[in-house]
C-alpha positions as CSV (number, residue, x, y, z in Angstrom):
1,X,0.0,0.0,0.0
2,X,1.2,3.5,-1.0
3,X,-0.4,5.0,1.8
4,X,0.9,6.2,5.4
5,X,-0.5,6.3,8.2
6,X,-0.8,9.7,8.2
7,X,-2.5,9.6,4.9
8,X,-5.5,7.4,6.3
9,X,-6.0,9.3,9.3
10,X,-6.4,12.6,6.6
11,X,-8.8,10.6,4.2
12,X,-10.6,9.1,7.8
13,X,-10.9,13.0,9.3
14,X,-12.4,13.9,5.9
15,X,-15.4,11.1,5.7
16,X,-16.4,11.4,9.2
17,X,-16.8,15.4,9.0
18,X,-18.4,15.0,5.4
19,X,-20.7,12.3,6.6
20,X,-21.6,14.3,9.4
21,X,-22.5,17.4,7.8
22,X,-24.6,15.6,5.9
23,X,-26.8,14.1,8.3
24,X,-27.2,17.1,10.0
25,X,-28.9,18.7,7.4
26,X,-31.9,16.0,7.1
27,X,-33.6,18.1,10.4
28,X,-34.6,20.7,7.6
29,X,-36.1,18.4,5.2
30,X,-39.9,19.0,5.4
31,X,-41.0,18.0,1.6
32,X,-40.3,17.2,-1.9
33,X,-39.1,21.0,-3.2
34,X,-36.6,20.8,0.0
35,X,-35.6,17.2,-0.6
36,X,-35.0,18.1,-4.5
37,X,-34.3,22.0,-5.0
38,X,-33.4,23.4,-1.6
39,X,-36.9,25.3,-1.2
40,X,-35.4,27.5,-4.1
41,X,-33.5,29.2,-1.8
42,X,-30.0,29.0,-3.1
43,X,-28.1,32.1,-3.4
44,X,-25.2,32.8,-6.1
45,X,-21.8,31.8,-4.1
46,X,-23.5,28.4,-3.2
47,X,-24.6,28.1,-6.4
48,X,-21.5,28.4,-7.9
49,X,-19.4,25.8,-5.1
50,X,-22.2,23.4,-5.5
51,X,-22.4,23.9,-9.3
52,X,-18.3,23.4,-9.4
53,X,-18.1,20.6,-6.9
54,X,-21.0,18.8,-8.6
55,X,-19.7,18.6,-12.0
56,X,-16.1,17.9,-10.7
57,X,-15.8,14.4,-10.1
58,X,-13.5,11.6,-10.0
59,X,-14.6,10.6,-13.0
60,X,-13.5,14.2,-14.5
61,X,-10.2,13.8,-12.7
62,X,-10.0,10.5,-14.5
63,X,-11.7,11.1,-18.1
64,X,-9.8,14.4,-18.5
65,X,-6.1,13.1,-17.4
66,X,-6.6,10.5,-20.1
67,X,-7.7,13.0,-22.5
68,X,-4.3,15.0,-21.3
69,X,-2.7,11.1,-21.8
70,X,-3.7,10.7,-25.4
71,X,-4.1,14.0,-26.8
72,X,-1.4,16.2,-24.8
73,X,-2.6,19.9,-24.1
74,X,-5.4,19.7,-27.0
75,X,-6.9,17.7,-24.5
76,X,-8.1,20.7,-22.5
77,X,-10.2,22.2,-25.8
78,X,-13.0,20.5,-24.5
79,X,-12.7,22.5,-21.3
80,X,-12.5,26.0,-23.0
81,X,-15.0,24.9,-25.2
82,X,-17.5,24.1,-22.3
83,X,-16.2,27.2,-20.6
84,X,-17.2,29.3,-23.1
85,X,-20.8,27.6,-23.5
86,X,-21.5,27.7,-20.1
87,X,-20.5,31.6,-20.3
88,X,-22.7,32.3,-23.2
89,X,-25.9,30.9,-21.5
90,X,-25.2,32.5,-18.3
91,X,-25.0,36.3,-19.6
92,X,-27.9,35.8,-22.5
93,X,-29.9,33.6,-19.9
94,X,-30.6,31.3,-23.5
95,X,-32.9,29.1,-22.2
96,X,-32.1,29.0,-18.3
97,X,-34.1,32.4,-17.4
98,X,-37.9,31.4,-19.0
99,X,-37.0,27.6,-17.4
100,X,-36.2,28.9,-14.1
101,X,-39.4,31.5,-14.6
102,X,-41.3,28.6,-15.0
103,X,-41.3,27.3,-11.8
104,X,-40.7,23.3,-12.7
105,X,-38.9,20.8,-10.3
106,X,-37.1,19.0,-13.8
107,X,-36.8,20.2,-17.2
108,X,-39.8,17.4,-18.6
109,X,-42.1,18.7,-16.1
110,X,-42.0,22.4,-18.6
111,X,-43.0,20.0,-21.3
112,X,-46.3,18.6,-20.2
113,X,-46.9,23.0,-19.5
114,X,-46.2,23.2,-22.8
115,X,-47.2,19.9,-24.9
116,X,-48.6,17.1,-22.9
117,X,-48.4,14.8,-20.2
118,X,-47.1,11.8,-22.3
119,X,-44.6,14.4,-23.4
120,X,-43.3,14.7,-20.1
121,X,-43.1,11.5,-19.5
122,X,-41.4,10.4,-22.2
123,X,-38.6,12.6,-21.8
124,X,-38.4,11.8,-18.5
125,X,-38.0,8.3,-19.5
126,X,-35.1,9.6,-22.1
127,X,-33.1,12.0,-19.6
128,X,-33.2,9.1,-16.9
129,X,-32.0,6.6,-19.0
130,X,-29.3,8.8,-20.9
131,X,-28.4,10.6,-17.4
132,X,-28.5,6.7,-15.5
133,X,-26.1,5.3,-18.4
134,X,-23.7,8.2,-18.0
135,X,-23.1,8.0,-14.1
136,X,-22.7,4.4,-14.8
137,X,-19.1,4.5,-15.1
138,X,-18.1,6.7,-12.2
139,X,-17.8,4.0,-9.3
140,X,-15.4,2.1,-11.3
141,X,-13.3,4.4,-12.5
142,X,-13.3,6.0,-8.9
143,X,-12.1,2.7,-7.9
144,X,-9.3,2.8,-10.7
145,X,-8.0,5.6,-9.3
146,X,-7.6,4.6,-5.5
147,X,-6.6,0.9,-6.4
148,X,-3.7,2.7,-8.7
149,X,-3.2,5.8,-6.4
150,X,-3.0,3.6,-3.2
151,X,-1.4,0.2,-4.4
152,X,-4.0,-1.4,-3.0
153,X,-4.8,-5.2,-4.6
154,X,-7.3,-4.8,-7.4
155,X,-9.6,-7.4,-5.9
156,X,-10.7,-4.8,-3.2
157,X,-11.9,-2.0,-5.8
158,X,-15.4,-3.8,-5.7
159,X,-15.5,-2.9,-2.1
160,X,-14.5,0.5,-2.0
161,X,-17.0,1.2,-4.6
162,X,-19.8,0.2,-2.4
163,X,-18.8,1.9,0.8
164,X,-18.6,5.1,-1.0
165,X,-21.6,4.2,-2.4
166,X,-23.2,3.6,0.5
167,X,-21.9,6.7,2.7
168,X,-23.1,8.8,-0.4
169,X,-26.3,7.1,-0.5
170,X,-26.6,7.8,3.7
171,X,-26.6,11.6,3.8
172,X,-28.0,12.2,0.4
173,X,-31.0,10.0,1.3
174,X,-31.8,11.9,4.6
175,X,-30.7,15.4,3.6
176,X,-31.1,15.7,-0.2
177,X,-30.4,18.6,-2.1
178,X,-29.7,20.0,1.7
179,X,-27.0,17.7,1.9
180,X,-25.9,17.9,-1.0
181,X,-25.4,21.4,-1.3
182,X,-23.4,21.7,2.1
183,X,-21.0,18.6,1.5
184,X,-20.4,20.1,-2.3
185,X,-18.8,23.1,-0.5
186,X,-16.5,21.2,2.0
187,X,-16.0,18.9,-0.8
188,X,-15.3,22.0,-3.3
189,X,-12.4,23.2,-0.7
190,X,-10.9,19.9,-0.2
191,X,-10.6,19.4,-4.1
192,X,-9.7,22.7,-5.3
193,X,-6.4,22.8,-2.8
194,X,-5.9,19.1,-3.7
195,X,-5.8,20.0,-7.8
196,X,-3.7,22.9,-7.4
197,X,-0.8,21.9,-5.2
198,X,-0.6,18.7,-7.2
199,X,-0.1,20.5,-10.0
200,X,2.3,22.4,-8.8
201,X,4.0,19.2,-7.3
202,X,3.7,17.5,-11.1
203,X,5.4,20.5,-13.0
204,X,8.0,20.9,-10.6
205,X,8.6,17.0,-11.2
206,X,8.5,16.4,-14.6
207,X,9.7,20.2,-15.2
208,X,7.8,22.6,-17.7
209,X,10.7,22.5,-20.6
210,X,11.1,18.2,-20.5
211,X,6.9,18.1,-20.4
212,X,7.1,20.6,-23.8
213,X,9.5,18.7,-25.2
214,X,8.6,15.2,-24.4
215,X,4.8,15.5,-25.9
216,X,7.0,17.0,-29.2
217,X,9.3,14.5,-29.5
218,X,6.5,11.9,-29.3
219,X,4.2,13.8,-32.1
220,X,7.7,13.6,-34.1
221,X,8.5,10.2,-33.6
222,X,5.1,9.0,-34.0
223,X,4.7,11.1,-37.2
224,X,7.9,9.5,-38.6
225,X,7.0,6.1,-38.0
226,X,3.5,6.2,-39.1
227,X,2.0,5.3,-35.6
228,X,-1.5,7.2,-35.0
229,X,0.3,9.7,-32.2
230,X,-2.3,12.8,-31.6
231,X,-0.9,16.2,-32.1
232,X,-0.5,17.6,-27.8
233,X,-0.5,21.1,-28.9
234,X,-3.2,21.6,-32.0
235,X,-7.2,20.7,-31.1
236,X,-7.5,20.6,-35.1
237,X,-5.1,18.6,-36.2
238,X,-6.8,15.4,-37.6
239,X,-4.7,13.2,-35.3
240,X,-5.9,15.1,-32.4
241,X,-9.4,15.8,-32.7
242,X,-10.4,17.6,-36.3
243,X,-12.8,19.8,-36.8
244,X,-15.9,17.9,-37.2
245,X,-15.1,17.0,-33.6
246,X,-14.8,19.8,-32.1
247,X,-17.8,21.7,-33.8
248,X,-20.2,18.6,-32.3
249,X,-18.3,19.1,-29.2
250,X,-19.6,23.3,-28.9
251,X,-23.1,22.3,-30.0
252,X,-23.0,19.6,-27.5
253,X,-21.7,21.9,-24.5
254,X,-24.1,24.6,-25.8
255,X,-26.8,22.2,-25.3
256,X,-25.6,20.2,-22.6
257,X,-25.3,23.8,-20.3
258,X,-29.0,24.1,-20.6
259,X,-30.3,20.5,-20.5
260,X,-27.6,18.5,-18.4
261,X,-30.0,18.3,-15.2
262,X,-27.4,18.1,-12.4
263,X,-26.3,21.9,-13.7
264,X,-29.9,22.9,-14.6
265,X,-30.9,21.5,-11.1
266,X,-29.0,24.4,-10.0
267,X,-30.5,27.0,-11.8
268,X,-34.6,25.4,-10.2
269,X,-32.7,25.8,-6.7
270,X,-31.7,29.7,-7.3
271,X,-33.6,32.5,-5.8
272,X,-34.6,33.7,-8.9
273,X,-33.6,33.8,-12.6
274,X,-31.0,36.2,-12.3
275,X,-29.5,34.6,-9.8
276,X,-29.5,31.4,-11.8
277,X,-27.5,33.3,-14.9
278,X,-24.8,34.8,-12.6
279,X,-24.4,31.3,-11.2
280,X,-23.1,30.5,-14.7
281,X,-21.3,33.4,-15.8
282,X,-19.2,33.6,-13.0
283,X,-18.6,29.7,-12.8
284,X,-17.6,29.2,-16.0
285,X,-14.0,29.9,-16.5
286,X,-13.5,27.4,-13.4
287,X,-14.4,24.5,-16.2
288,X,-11.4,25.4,-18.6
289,X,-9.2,24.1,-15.1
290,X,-11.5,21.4,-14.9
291,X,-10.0,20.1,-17.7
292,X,-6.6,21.5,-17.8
293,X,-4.8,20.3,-14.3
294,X,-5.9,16.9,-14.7
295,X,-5.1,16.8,-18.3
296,X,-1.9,18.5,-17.2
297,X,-1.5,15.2,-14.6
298,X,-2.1,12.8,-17.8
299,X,0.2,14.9,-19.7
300,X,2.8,13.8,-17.8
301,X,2.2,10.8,-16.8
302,X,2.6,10.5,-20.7
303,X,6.1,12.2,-20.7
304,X,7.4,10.1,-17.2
305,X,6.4,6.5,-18.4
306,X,7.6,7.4,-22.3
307,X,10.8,8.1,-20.6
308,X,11.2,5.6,-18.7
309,X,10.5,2.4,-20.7
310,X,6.7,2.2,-21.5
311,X,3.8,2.2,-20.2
312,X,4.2,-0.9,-17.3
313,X,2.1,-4.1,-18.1
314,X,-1.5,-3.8,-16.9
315,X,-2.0,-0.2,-17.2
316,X,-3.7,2.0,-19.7
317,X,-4.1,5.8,-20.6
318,X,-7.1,5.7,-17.9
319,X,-4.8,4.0,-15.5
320,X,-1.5,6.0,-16.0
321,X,-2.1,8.9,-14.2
322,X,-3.2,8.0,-10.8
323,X,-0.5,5.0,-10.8
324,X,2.2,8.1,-12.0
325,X,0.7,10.2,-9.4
326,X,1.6,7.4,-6.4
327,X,5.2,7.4,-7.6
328,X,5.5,11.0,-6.9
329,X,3.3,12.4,-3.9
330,X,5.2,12.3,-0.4
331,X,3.2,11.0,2.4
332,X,0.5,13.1,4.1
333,X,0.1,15.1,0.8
334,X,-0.9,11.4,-0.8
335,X,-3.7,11.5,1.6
336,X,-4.5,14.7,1.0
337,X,-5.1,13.8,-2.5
338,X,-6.8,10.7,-1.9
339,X,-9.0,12.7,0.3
340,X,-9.5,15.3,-2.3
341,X,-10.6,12.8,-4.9
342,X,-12.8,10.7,-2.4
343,X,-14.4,14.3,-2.4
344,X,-14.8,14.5,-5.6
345,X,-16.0,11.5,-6.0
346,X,-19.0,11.9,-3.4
347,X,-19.8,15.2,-4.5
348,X,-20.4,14.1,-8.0
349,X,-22.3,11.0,-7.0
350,X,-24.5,12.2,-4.4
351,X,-25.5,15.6,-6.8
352,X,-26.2,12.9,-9.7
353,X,-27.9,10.4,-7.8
354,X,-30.8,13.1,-6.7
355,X,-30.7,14.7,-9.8
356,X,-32.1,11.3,-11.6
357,X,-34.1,10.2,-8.7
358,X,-35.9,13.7,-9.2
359,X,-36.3,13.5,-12.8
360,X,-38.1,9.6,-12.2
361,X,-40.3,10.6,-9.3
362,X,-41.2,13.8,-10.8
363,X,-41.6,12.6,-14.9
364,X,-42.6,9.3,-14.0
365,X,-43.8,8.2,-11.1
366,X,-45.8,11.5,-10.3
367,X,-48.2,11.3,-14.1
368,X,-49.1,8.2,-13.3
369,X,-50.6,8.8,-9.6
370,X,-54.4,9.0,-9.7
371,X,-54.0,11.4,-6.4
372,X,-50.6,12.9,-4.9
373,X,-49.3,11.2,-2.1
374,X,-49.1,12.5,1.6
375,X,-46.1,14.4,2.3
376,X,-44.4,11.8,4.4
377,X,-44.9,8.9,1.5
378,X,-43.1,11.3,-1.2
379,X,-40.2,11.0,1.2
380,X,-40.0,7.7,1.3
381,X,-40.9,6.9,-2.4
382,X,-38.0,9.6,-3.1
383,X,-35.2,7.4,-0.5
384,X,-36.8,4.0,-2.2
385,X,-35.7,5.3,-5.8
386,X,-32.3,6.3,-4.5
387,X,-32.2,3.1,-3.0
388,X,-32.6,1.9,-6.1
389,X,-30.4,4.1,-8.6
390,X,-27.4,2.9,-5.8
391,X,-28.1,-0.8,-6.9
392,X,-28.2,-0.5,-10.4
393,X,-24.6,2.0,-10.4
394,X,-23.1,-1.1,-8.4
395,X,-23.7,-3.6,-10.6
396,X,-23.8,-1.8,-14.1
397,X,-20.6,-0.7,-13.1
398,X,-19.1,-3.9,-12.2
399,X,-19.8,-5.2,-15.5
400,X,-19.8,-2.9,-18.2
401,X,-16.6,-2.5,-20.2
402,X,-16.2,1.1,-22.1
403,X,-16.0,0.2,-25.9
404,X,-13.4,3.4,-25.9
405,X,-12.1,6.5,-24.2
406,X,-14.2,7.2,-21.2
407,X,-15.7,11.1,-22.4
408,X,-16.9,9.6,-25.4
409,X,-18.8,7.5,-23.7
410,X,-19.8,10.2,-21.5
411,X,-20.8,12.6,-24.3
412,X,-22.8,9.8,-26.3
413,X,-24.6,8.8,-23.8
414,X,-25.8,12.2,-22.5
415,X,-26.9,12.6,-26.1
416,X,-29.2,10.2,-25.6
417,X,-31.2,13.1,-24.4
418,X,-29.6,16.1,-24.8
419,X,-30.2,16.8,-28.4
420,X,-33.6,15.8,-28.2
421,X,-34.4,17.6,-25.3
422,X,-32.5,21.2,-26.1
423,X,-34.9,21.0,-29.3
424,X,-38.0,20.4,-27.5
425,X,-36.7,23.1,-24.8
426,X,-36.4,25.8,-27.9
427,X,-39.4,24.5,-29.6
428,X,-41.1,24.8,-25.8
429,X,-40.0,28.4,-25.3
430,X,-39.4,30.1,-28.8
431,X,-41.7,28.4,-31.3
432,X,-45.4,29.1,-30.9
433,X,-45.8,26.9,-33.4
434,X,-44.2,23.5,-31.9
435,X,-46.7,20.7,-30.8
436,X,-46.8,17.6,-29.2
437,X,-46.0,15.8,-32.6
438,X,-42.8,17.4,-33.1
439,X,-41.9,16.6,-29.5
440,X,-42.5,12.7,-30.1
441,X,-40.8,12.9,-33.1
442,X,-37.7,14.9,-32.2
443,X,-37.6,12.4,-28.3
444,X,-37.4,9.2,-30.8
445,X,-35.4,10.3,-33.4
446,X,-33.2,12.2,-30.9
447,X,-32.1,8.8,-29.2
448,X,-31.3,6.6,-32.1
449,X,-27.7,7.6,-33.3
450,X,-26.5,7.1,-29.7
451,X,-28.2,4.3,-28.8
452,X,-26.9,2.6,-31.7
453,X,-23.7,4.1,-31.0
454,X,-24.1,2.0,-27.6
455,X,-24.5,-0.9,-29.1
456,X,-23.0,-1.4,-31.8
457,X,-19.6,-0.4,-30.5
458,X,-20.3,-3.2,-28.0
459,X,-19.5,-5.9,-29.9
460,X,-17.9,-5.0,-33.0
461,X,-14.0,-4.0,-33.6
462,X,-12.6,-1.0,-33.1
463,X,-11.9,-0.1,-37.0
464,X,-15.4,-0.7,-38.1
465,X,-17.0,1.2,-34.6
466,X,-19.2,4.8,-35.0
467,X,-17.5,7.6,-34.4
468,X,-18.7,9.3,-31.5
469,X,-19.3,12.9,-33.5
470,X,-21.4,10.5,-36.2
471,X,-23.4,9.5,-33.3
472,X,-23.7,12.7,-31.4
473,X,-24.6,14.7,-34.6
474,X,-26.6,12.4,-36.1
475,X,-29.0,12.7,-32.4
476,X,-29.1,16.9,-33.2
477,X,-29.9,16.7,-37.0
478,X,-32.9,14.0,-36.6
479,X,-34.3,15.8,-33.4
480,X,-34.5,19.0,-35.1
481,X,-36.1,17.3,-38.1
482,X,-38.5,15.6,-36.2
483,X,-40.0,18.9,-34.3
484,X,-39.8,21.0,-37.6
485,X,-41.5,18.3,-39.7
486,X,-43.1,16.8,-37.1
487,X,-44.8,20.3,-35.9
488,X,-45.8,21.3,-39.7
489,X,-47.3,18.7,-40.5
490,X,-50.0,18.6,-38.2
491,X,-52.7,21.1,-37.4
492,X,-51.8,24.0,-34.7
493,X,-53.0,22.8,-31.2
494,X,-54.4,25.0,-28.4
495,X,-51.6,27.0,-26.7
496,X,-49.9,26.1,-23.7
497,X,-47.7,28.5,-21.5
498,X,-45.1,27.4,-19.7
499,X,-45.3,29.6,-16.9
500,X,-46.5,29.4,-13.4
501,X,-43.6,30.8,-11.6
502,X,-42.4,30.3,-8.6
């Protein structure tokens, strides 16, 4: 084992206080809109921590230091990119200021204001799956990263996975969006300080000028031998990831900053609108680090193991960084890493695990009640389906094995939804003209290119796979189809107005 003493009583320290903060916030839990958006009562500098914290995860550690691994500095494009979308969104208030004016719980719930019941719950049925499949991965590559990090044996990994599972599930089941919102910002602290004096540590390793010129001699070498190196320094190089890539990659982030329902679920919390767009606008650069200090970490992890030999038997561009990173951390600052990532790891989990459970009590459970339930039973129904979501991450993450890198996994399968659902969310809120035919259409069609995308790259080779911008495009181009042609070809129905605000 890699760690010290010291280091366990650090990552120990950490749990207990998380854990307890936690719990202490279930005493102000007195309904649903507590449980899922805080009583809409969450002002801009929580918003932001919880909104950081939340969407930093060790899965992001992990996906974005192999990204750094592969692809060298271009890796990080997909940071600015998202930067730059979330910023956009936040100072126009595209989209998030008439959905936050609306006064909905979950982004389906606008739809049956606006189209229909069976709408709503259809897309419901859409986001939960596409957000469900997504989170899927994050236990095990959480466990990847302490099993690598920590040296210890491999067969443990399936336990850690479910006691973090199961402290997550604890507090987020008794406080909910409470809890959440108060662990994100001890969590936010303990990862920020974690990601920035590692960073330090890595470039004062490796050392700025050998990191440079390591990723160029590779490009060279790779380019004279005719090996399928990525260019580490240009996003458009079509080794790295070309142009088609990258313009999916802006639509997607454009889309994903006003669908993706652990950020949106944010926005519901806020005060008001306004306070919902300053929540992005002022958030938003932190996503470009998001991406840049763990790529930075896989980076090097490139340059160390290229110079020293290879890459060692048994590990992998998702592998090499947290097994680089336990060659190079002194003890007590290992643990304050571990710690930080354990933190990153729960924050993530615990923000998606209520986000989903929301979206499939409120989309569809809720429709398909004759008569609401008592206060006290919406509780419980709400800590049965987190009960649930926990069993199915456990075991779809024991099994399932990613047919490539892990963020194009990620960004498929939130396209499952996302496409589909930012056209219905324009359609909803700019197109007088948009019925509940279109929104069918544009929910089916929506899903198709990455659910084949799913599949197919499941069991065929790698050389005759989809490409993941094929997939992810294909999911924009047929939603928007199926609303226009959907919407025109059928009479004009009686207006809805999604508003109601609250």
């Amino acid at each position: 084992m890699s760690l010290a003493p010291l280091d366990w009583l650090i990552v120990f320290v950490y749990l207990a206080v998380c854990l307890s903060a936690g719990l202490w916030m279930r005493r102000y839990v007195r309904g649903v809109e507590d449980f899922a958006v805080a009583g809409r009562a969450v002002h801009v500098n929580l918003g932001i921590t919880s909104l950081a914290a939340t969407e930093l995860g060790l899965v992001t550690v992990m996906y974005t230091a192999q990204l750094g691994y592969e692809k060298g500095f271009a890796g990080a494009t997909i940071g600015v990119l998202m930067a730059l979308a979330i910023f956009i969104v936040g100072r126009t208030g595209f989209v998030i200021e008439p959905l936050r004016t609306a006064g909905v719980m979950t982004i389906p719930e606008l739809f049956e204001k606006r189209f229909s019941t069976k709408v709503r719950w259809l897309a419901g049925l859409f986001v939960a799956l596409g957000g469900l499949l997504n989170m899927g991965i994050f236990l095990r590559l959480g466990g990847d990263f302490l099993v690598y990090a920590t040296g210890m044996p491999a067969h443990y990994l399936e336990w850690v996975m479910t006691i973090l599972l199961g402290l997550v599930l604890l507090y987020t089941a008794f406080g909910g969006m409470l809890s959440v919102l108060v662990t994100d910002y001890i969590q936010f602290l303990v990862v920020g300080t974690g990601l920035v004096v590692t960073s330090l540590l890595v470039v004062g390793h490796i050392g700025w000028s050998n990191l440079i010129e390591g990723l160029n001699s590779a490009w060279t070498a790779g380019s004279a031998n005719g090996t399928k190196a990525a260019h580490p320094f240009n996003p458009f190089h079509a080794s790295s990831f070309g142009w088609g890539y990258l313009l999916w990659q802006f639509l997607f982030q454009i889309a994903g900053s006003t669908t993706w329902q652990t950020q949106i679920s944010r926005v519901l919390s806020a005060s008001d609108a306004e306070t919902g767009r300053r929540m992005y606008s002022r958030s938003a650069f932190y996503f470009v680090g998001r991406f840049a200090l763990p790529g930075l970490w896989g980076a090097a992890a490139f340059v160390y193991f290229n110079q020293h030999g290879g890459l060692p038997a048994g590990l992998n561009s998702l592998t090499a960084m947290p097994s680089y990173l336990s060659t190079l951390l002194p003890m007590g600052l290992l643990g304050l890493v571990v710690a930080a990532m354990i933190a990153a790891e729960m924050s993530t989990v615990s923000g998606y695990m209520l986000t989903w459970e929301t979206v499939i009590y409120n989309d569809l459970v809720m429709p398909c009640l004759k008569k609401p339930l008592a206060p006290k039973h919406q509780l419980i129904l709400t800590r049965l389906l987190l009960l649930g979501i926990a069993v199915f991450l456990l075991f779809y993450g024991l099994w399932y094995q990613l047919p490539g890198n892990a963020w194009d996994y990620l960004a498929v399968t939130g396209n499952i939804y996302i496409g589909s659902v930012f056209t219905l969310l324009i359609a909803a809120l700019y197109w007088p003209r948009a019925n509940a035919t279109g929104a069918f259409a544009a929910l089916i069609l929506g899903a198709i290119g990455p659910l084949t995308f799913l599949v197919v790259n499941a069991v065929v080779e790698k050389s005759h796979q989809i490409a993941p911008e094929i997939a992810g495009a294909s999911s924009f181009g047929l939603a928007f189809a199926g609303m226009i042609v959907g919407s025109l070809l059928t009479p004009p129905q009686p207006a809805r107005t999604p508003t109601n605000a609250k």
